[in-house]
N, C-alpha and C positions, 0 to 999 in steps of 0.2 A: 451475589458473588460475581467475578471474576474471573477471565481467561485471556492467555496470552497466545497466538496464532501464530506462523511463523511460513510469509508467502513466498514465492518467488518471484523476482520482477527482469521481464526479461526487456531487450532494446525495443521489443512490440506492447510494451508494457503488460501491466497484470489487471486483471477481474478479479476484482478485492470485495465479499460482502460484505458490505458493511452497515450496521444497525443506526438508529438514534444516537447509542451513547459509545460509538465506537471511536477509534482514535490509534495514529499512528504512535508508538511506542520507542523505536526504533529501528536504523536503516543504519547496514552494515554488510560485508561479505561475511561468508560463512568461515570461509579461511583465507587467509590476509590475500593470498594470490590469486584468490577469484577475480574476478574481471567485471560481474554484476553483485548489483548487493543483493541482500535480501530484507523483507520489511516485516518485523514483527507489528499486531495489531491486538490491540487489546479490546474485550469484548466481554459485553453483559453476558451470563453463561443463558440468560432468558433469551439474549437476543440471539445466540449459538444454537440454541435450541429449539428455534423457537416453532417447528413444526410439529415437535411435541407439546410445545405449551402454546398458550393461546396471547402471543405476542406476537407484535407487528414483525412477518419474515424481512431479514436482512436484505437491501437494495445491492447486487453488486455493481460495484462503483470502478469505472476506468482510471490506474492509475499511469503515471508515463515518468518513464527518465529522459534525463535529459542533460548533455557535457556541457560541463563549463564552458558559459559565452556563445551555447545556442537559443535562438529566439523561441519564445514558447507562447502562446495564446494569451491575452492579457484575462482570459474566463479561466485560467487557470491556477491553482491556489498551492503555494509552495507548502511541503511536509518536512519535509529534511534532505541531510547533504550525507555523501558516504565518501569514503577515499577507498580502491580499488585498486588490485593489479599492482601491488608493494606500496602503493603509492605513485604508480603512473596515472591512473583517470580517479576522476571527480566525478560523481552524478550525485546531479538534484532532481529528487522524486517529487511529480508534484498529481497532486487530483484534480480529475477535469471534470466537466460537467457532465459528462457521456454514463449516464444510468443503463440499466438493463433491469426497467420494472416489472415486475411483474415474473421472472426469470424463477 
């Protein structure tokens, strides 16, 4: 089974755990005038769980925004784009390499 998460990401970006089979879902404000998106994340409910069950705990994972036409780390792997603030800013979310194992 399935679950869908629903993080916040701020301009110091977010600590997202995320499992093996996890995966960004969608990036969006919560209501049109926000100004940051927010990032749903869809999640194995074993890997959500998984200090109850005997599956590998979720790595949280550094993610980062970023405006349109700022340089970002080429170790860096783009997830999605959001339109913000009625449509005044753009950010693209992207995941870095920046783990917290063992967390």
């Amino acid at each position: 089974m399935k679950t869908v998460w629903k993080h916040a990401v701020g301009v110091d970006g977010a600590w997202i755990p995320m499992g093996p089979s996890s995966r960004i879902v969608h990036l969006a404000p919560q209501h049109q005038s926000d100004e940051l998106p927010q990032v749903w994340v869809e999640h194995a409910i074993d890997e959500v769980y998984a200090r109850v069950r005997t599956v590998a705990d979720p790595v949280p994972t550094l993610f980062q925004l970023a405006g349109t036409g700022h340089a970002v780390p080429d170790t860096w792997t783009y997830q999605a784009s959001a339109v913000c603030a009625n449509g005044e800013l753009v950010w693209h979310l992207y995941r870095t390499d920046t783990t917290r194992e063992g967390s």
